[in-house]
C-alpha positions as CSV (number, residue, x, y, z in Angstrom):
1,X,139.5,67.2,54.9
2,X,141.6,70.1,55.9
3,X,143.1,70.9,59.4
4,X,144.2,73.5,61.8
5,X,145.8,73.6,64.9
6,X,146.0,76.6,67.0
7,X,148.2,76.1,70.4
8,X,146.1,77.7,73.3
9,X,148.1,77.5,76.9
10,X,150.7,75.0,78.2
11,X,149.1,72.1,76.9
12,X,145.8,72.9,74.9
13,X,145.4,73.1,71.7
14,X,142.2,73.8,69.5
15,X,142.0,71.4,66.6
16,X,140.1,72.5,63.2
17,X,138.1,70.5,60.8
18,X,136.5,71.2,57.7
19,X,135.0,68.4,55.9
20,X,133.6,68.0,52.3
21,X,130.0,68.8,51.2
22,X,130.2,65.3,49.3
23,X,131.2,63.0,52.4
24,X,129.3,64.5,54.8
25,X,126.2,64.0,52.3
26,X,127.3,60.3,51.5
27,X,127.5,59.6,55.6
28,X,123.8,61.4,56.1
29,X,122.6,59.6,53.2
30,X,123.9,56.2,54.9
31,X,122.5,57.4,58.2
32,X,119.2,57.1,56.9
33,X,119.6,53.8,55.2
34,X,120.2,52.5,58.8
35,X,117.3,54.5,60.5
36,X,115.2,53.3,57.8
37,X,115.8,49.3,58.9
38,X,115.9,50.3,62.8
39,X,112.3,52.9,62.6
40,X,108.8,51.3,61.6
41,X,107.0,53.7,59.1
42,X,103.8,52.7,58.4
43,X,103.3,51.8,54.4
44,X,107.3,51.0,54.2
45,X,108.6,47.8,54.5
46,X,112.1,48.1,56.9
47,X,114.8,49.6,55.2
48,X,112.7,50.7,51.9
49,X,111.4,54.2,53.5
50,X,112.6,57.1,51.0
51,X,114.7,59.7,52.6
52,X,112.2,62.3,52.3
53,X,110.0,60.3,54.3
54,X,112.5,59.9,56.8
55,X,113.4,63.2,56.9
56,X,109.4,64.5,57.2
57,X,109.1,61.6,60.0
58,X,112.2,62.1,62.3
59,X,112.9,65.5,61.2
60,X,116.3,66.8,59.4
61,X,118.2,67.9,62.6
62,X,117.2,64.5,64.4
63,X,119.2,62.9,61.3
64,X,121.9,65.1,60.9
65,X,122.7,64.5,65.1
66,X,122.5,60.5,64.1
67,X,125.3,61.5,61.2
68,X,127.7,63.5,63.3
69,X,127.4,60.9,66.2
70,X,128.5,58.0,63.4
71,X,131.1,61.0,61.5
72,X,133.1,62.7,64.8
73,X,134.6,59.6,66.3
74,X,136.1,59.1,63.1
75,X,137.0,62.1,61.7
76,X,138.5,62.6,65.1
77,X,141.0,59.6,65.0
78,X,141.6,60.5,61.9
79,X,143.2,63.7,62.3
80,X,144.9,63.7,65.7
81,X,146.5,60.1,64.1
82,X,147.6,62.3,61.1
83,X,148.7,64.9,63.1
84,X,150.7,63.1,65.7
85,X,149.0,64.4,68.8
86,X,149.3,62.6,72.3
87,X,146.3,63.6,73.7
88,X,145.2,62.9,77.2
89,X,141.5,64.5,77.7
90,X,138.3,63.8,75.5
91,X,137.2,66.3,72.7
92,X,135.6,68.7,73.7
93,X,133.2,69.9,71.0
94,X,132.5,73.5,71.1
95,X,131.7,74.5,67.4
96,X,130.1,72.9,64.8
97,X,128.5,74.3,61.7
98,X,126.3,71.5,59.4
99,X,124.4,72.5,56.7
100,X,123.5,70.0,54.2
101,X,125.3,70.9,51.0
102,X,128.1,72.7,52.6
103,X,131.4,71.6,54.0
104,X,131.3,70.5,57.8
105,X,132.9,73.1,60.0
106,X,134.2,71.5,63.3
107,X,136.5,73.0,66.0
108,X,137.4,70.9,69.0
109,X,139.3,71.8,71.9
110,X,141.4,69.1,73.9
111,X,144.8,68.8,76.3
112,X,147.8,67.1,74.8
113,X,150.7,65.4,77.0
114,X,153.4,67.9,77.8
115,X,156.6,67.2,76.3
116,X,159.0,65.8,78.6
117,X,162.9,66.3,78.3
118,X,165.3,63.7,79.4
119,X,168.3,62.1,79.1
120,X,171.3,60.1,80.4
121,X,168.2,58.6,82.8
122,X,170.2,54.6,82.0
123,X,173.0,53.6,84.3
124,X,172.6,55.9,87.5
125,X,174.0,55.1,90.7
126,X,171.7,54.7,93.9
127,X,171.9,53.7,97.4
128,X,169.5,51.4,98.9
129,X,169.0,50.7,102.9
130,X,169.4,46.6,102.1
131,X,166.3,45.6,105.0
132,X,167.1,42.8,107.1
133,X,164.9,40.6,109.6
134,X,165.1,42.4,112.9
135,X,166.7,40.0,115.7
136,X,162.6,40.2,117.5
137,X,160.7,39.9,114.4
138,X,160.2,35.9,115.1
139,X,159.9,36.4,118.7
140,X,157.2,38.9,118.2
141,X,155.2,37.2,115.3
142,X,155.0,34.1,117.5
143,X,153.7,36.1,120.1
144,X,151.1,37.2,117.7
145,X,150.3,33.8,117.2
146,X,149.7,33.5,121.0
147,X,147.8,36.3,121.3
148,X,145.3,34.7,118.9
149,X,145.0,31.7,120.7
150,X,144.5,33.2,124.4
151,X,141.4,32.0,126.4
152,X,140.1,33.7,129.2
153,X,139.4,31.9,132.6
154,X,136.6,32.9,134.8
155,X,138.4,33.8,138.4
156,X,135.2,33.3,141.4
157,X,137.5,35.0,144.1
158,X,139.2,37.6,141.8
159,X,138.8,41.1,142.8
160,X,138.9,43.9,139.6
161,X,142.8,45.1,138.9
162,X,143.4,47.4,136.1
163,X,144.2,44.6,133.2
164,X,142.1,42.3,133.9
165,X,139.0,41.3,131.9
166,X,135.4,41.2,132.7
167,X,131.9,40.2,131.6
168,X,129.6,42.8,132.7
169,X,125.0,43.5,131.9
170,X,124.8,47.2,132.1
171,X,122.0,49.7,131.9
172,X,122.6,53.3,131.2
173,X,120.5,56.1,132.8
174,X,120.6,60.2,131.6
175,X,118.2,62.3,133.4
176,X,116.9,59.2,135.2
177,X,116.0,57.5,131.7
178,X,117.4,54.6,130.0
179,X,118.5,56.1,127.0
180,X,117.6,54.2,123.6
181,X,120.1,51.0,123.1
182,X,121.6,51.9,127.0
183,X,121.7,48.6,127.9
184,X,123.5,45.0,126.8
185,X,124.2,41.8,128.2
186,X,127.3,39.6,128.7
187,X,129.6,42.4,127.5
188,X,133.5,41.4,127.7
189,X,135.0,44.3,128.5
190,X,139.2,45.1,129.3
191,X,139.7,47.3,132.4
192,X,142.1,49.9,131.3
193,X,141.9,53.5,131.6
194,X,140.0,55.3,128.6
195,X,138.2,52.1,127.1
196,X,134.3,52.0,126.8
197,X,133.4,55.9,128.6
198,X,136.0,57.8,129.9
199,X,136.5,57.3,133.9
200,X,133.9,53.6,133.5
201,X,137.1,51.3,133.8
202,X,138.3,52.7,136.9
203,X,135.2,52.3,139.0
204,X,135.1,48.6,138.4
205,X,138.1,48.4,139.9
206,X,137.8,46.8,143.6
207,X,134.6,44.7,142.7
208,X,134.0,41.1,142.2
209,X,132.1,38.4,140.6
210,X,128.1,39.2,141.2
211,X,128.6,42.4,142.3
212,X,126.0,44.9,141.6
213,X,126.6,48.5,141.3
214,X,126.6,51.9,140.0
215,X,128.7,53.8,137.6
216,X,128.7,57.5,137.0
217,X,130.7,59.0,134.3
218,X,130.3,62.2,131.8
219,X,130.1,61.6,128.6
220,X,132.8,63.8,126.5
221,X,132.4,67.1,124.6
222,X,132.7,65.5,121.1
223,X,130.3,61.9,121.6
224,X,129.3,60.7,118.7
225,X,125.9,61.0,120.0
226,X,124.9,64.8,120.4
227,X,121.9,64.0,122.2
228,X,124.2,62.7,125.4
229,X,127.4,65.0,124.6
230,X,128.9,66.4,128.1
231,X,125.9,64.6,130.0
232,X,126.2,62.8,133.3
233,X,125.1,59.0,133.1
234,X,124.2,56.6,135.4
235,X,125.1,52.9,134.6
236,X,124.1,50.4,136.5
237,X,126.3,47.5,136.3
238,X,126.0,43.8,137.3
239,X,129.4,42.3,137.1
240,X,129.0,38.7,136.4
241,X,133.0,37.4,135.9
242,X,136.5,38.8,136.2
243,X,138.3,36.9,134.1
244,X,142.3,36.3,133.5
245,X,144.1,35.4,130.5
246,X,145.1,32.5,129.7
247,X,148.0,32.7,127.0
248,X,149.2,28.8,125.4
249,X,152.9,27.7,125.9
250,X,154.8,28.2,122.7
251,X,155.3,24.5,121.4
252,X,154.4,21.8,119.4
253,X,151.0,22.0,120.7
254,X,150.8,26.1,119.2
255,X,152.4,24.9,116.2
256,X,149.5,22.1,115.6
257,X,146.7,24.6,116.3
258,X,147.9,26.8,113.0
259,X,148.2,23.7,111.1
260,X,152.0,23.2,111.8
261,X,153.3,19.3,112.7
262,X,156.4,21.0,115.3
263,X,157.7,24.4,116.5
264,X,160.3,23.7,115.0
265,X,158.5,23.8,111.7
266,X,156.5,26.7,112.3
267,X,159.8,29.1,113.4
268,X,160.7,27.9,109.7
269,X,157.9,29.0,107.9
270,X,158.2,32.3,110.1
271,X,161.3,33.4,109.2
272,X,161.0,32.5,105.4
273,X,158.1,34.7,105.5
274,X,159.8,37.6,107.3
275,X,163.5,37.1,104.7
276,X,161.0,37.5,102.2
277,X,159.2,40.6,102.9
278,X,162.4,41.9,103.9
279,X,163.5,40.8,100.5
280,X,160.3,42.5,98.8
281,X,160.7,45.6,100.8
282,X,164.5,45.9,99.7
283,X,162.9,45.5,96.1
284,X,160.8,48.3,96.7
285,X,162.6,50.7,98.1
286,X,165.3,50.1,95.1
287,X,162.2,51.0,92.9
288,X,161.4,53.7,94.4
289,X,165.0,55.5,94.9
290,X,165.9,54.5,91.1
291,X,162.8,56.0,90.0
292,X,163.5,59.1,91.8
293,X,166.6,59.4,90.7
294,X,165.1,59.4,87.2
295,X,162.5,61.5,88.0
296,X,165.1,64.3,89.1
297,X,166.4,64.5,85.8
298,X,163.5,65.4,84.2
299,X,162.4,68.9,82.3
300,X,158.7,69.1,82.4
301,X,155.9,72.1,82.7
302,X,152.9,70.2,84.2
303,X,149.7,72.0,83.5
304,X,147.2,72.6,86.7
305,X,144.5,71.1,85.0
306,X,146.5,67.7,85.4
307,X,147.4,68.5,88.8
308,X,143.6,69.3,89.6
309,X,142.0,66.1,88.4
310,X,145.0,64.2,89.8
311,X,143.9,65.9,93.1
312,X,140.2,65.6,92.7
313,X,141.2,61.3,91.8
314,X,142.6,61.6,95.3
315,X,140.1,63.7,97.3
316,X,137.3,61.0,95.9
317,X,139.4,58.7,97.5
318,X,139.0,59.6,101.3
319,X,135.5,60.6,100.4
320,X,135.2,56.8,99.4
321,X,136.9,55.8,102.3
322,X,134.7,58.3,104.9
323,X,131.4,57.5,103.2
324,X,131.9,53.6,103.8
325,X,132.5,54.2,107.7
326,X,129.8,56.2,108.1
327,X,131.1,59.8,108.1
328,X,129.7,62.5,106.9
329,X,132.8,64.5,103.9
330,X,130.9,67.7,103.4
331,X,131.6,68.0,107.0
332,X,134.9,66.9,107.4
333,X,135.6,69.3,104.6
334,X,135.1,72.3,106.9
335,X,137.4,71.3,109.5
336,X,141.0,72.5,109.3
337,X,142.4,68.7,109.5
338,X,140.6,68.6,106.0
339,X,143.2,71.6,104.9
340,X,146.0,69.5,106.0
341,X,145.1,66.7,104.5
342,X,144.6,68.2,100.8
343,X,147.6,70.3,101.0
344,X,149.3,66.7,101.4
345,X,147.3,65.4,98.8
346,X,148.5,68.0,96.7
347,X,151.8,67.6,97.1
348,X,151.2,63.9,96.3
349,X,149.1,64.8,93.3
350,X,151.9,66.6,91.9
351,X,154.3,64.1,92.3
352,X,152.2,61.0,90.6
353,X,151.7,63.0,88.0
354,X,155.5,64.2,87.2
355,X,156.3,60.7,87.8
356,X,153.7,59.4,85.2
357,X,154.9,61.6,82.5
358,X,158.5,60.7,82.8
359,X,157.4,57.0,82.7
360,X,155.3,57.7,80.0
361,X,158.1,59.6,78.0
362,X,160.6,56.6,78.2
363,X,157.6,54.0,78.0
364,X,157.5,55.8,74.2
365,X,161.5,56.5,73.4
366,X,162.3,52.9,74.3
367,X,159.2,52.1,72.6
368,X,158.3,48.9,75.7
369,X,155.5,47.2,75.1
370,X,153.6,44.6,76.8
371,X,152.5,40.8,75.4
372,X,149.7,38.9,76.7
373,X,152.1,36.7,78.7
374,X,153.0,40.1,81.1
375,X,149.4,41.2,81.7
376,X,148.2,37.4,82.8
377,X,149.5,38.0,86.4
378,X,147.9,40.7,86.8
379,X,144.9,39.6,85.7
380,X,145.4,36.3,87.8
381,X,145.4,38.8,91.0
382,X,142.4,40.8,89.6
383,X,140.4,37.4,89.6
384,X,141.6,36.4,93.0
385,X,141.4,39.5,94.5
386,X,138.0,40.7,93.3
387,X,136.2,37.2,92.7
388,X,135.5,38.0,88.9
389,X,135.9,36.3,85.8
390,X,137.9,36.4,83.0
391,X,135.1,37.1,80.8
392,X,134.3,39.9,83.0
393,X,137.8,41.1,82.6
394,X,137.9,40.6,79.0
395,X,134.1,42.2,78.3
396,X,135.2,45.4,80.9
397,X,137.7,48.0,78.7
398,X,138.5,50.2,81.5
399,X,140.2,47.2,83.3
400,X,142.0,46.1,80.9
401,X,143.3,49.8,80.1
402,X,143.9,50.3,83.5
403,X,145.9,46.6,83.5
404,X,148.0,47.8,80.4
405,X,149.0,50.8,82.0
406,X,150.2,49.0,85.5
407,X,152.0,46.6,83.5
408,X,154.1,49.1,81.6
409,X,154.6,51.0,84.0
410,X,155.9,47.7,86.3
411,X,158.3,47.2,83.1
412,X,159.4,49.9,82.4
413,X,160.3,50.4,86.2
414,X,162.1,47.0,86.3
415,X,164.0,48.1,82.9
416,X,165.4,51.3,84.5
417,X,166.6,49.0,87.1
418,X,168.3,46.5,85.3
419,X,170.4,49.8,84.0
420,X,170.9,50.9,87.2
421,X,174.0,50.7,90.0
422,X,172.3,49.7,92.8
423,X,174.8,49.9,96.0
424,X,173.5,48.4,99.1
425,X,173.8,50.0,102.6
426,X,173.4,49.0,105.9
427,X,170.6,49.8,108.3
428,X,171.5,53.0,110.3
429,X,170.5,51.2,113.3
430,X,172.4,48.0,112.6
């Protein structure tokens, strides 16, 4: 088999194949020893059919399509392996000449990984903003913990102060018609100003429990319903409690209703919790700052195509996110906040991708690898996180790639750490 390469652009290069008469006839020949057991020809018992029947029944170029789909893969492998190339995009076929009796003639076009240059990337010195457990953080998570727990009382001789809360039926009226889904019942609603319809808060201030009333409001320039956008409406309201919060004492009694014996107990578990994602945020910013560090170093000349696809992995990503709240991306993509947002993406797609590369590059010169023992976490979190199987792990390749690749990465990460000064700083505002 002989080979050519011809460099086109930063990163693309054109690979050439030409391929013996003789094998390419031996693989055709063996393609139709297998099409022979697989197709039912009638007078030939499976697997006896000649080739010339074969060939009269499925037709030549039917066969030799069968041949290269068994040959290319292989002959593929075989030559980027001998020629030591670190591609990163699929072949892309765009010649092929295959004439029985004649050699193959194959040209396939594909991007390689650009060649990073680095060194002196062990042993740099970084400083890292140590985070400590603010002096409120218990305070305010066990007022989370209240918050969850409040109950609201019904208050007969209340009347309606911004604040409160009240259970309200309502009927909503445009052009003197109920409009479609304009009314609900035993709605709990929190007077403050802006929440439900702009101006509808305020004009339940003063009433009280069985009051029956009327509310007029306009509804705003940009509804989310056309249809009633900058329209007046008429709601009639019958207001059926004002209600107060009731917010538990924090003690014992709290602690027992999270599954805690004391308060004592519970301001333990609390402030474990807390030293440890102070601890784990500490970790990651040291990551991140000893990675960047590295980063800096770094010679590389990213292609755009990288950058685009990179880009396009991202833009998929909010059209995901958009699409499962209802939104409509084609439209958002007309709308200057859409601009914004892709010229940030950009500037993270660029990033990601420089930072991939370097890891990459010392992934290879260090030559890391990863045993069976460092991929089980993640696996372990796959499982918990997703509610699959192992099989399903094991039987799906793109999650295991995708699990290989986190896990270098992760090592390789914690190995330029270990050979890194990390010197700790306080908080600015400590």
């Amino acid at each position: 088999m002989k080979i050519t390469l011809d460099k086109q652009g930063k990163n693309v290069i054109e690979l050439g194949l030409e391929v013996e008469a003789e094998k390419v006839l031996k693989v055709y020949e063996q393609t139709c020893r297998n099409l022979s057991r697989k197709v039912k020809i009638p007078g030939f018992r499976p697997g006896k059919a000649p080739r010339r029947v074969l060939e009269t029944t499925l037709g030549v170029e039917y066969i030799k399509s069968e041949t290269l789909e068994n040959m290319l893969p292989k002959l593929l492998g075989e030559a980027i392996s001998s020629e030591n190339l670190d591609i990163i995009t699929q072949p892309e076929i765009n010649k092929c000449e295959f004439e029985l009796g004649k050699p193959l003639q194959l040209q396939a076009k594909f991007e390689v990984r650009p060649e990073v240059k680095i060194s002196d990337y062990l042993g740099l010195s970084v400083d890292v903003v140590e985070t400590k457990v603010p002096d409120d953080a218990l305070a305010s998570m066990l007022d989370n913990i209240v918050q969850s727990k409040i109950t609201f009382a019904n208050q007969p001789d209340k009347i309606v102060e911004m604040g409160d809360n009240v259970l309200i039926d309502f009927e909503c009226f445009v052009d003197s018609k109920l409009i479609e889904g304009g009314s609900a019942k035993d709605v709990v609603l929190e007077v403050k100003s802006g929440n439900f319809v702009e101006n509808f808060c305020e004009q339940l201030v003063g009433h009280k429990n069985n009051d029956n009333f009327e509310v007029k409001v306009n509804f705003p320039a940009n509804y989310r319903n056309k249809e009633l956008a900058s329209k007046e409406a008429l709601f009639k309201v019958s207001l059926k409690e004002v209600r107060n919060k009731v917010a538990p004492p924090i003690d014992d009694e709290l602690a027992k209703s999270v599954g805690v014996d004391s308060l004592d107990e519970l301001k333990k578990l609390l402030m474990d919790r807390l030293e440890q994602e102070a601890k784990q945020k500490t970790r990651q910013d040291v990551q991140k700052k000893v990675v960047e560090a590295v980063v800096n170093l770094a010679s590389v000349d990213i292609p755009e195509t990288m950058i685009d696809r990179e880009l396009e992995l991202l833009l998929d990503q909010v059209k995901n996110y958009l699409e499962s709240n209802n939104q409509d991306f084609e439209a958002f993509k007309n709308t200057d906040e859409f601009n914004d947002l892709k010229a940030q993406k950009l500037e993270e797609a660029k990033k990601r991708v420089l930072t991939s590369l370097v890891l990459g590059a010392i992934v290879r010169e260090l030559k890391i690898t990863v045993s069976q023992d460092d991929l089980t976490p993640y696996f372990v979190d796959l499982m918990q996180t997703y509610n699959i199987s192992a099989n399903d792990i094991t039987k799906n390749e793109n999650i295991r790639r995708q699990v290989m690749e986190e896990a270098l990465t992760g090592k390789v990460i914690n190995h330029l750490v270990e050979n890194s000064k990390v010197n700790y700083i306080k908080e600015e505002n400590s």
